[in-house]
Steps between C-alpha positions, in 0.01 A plus 500: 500500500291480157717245375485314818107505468502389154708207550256417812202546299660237201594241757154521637345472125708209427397319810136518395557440149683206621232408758238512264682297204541247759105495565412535173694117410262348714809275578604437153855543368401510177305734269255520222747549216795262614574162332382264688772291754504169356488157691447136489227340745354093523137477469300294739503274233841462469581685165714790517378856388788754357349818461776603222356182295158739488629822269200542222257436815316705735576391857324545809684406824299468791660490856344287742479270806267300680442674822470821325079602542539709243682298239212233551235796431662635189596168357148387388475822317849455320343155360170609428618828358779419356658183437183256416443848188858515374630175586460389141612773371828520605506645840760353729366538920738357745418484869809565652492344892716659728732221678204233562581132462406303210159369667363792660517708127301195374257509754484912481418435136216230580313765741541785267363331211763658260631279227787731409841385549681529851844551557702420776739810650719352784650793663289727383798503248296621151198742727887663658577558087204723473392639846678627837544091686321598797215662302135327461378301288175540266660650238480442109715618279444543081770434259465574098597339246837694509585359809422855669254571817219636432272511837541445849277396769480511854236339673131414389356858410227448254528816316896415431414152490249614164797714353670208477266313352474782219867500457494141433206485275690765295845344546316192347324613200865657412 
């Protein structure tokens, strides 16, 4: 009977361990620590961005779309905050649209006011590389130099939205 308790009692563990894992990626599929899955995507303005061509950069992919109310609150911030101080520095931000036509990304970019590069994701092909398919968007995720993540977000919290920031000014001065 012990033995059959025990066992009970593990099962029961490893459902909640495996519960709360599963809450705790916020949708993700990836973690701080793994090499970030690499991809190919066309810009709104036609050019094509490979994300292995950016090793010896720091990254910052942020996933987006156009009816998303949050993406349009946090994306002023992510050019105010973060692109228009590191763009010259080296910082690479790509706006990655989840499965929007070509016109509605530009237009999403026009009443945002960002000026960092847009990517087109048909299929929701390169957001399924790095996060559950069915899971939200408003989501950025940091890369370093190494190729490796280094934050996740979910969302438009500002006190994770400020970590980030930190991590990038010190990924950047690096």
């Amino acid at each position: 009977m012990n033995t059959f308790k025990y066992l009970l009692a593990l099962i029961i563990i490893s459902g909640l361990t495996a519960c709360q894992s599963k809450k705790e990626s916020r949708g993700y599929i990836v973690e701080v620590g793994d090499k970030a899955p690499v991809f190919e995507a066309t810009l709104t303005n036609g050019e094509t961005f490979d994300l292995e061509e950016q090793k010896g950069k720091v990254v910052m992919l942020q996933f987006t779309a156009s009816w998303c109310g949050v993406c349009r609150k946090e994306m002023p911030h992510i050019e105010k905050e973060i692109w228009q101080k590191h763009k010259d520095n080296g910082l690479v931000v790509i706006g990655i649209d989840r499965d929007e036509p070509l016109e509605t990304v530009k237009e999403f970019a026009t009443q945002t006011g960002v000026t960092y590069p847009l990517a087109l994701d048909p299929g929701a092909e390169i957001f399924s590389l790095y996060a559950e398919k069915e899971a939200g968007v408003t989501r950025n995720v940091l890369i370093d130099r190494d190729g490796k993540i280094v934050f996740l977000t979910r969302l438009f919290n500002e006190e994770e939205f400020s970590s980030l920031v930190e991590k990038i000014n010190e990924l950047m001065q690096q």
